[in-house]
N, C-alpha and C positions, 0 to 999 in steps of 0.2 A: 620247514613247512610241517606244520602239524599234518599227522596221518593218526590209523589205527592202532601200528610197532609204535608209537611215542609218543601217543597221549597223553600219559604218564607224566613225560616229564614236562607240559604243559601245562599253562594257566588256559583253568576253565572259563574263568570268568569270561563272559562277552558272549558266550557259546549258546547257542538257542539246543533245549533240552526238553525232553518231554519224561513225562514216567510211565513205564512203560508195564509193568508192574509194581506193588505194593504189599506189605503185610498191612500196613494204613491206606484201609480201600478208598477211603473218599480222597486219595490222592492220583487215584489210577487217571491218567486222563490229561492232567497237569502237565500245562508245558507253559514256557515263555525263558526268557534271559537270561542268563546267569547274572549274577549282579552280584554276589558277595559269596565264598567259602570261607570255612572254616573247620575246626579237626573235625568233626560228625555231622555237618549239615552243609547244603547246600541251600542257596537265598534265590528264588526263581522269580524275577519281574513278570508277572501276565498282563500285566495291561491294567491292573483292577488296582492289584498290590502285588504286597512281596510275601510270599509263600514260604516256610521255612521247610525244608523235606530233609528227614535224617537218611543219609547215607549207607548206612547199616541195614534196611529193610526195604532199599529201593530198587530197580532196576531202570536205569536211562537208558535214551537214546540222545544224543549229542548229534545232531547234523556243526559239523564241520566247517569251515568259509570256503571249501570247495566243491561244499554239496554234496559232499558222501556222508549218510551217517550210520552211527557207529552204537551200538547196545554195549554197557557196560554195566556189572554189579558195583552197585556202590561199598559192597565191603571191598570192591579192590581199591579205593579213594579213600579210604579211611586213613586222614590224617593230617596236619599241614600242609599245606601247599606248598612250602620251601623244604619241605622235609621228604615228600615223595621221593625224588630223585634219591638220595640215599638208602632208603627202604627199600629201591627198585633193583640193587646192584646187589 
């Protein structure tokens, strides 16, 4: 079960995400789906479209499928998603 200890080694995708900070202010604000990653960005569904938000200058908050959520800096996600877990050890 995904928690906070092991997000890491976790597919974000599916994860409702907001940002919570920004150095790209007209992102502050921004939330909806995860729908796609990749090494530097994340793809966020709102409803309207899909958002592209680079990782490197972001701060999320990830609510969880058990209702906890969780602030995370995106330069700690910088990277593949199959490749985290190795990064992380």
């Amino acid at each position: 079960m995904i928690n906070s200890a092991n997000i890491f080694y976790h597919e974000l995708i599916c994860l409702e995400a907001r940002i919570v900070d920004s150095k790209i202010r007209s992102l502050i604000g921004l939330n909806g789906k995860v729908v796609m990653e990749t090494r530097n960005m994340l793809y966020l569904d709102d409803g309207i479209k899909v958002r592209a938000v680079p990782k490197k200058v972001s701060l999320f908050e990830f609510k969880l499928p058990s209702g906890l959520t969780i602030k995370l800096s995106g330069t700690l996600i910088i990277g593949r998603p199959e490749n985290r877990l190795s990064k992380m050890r």
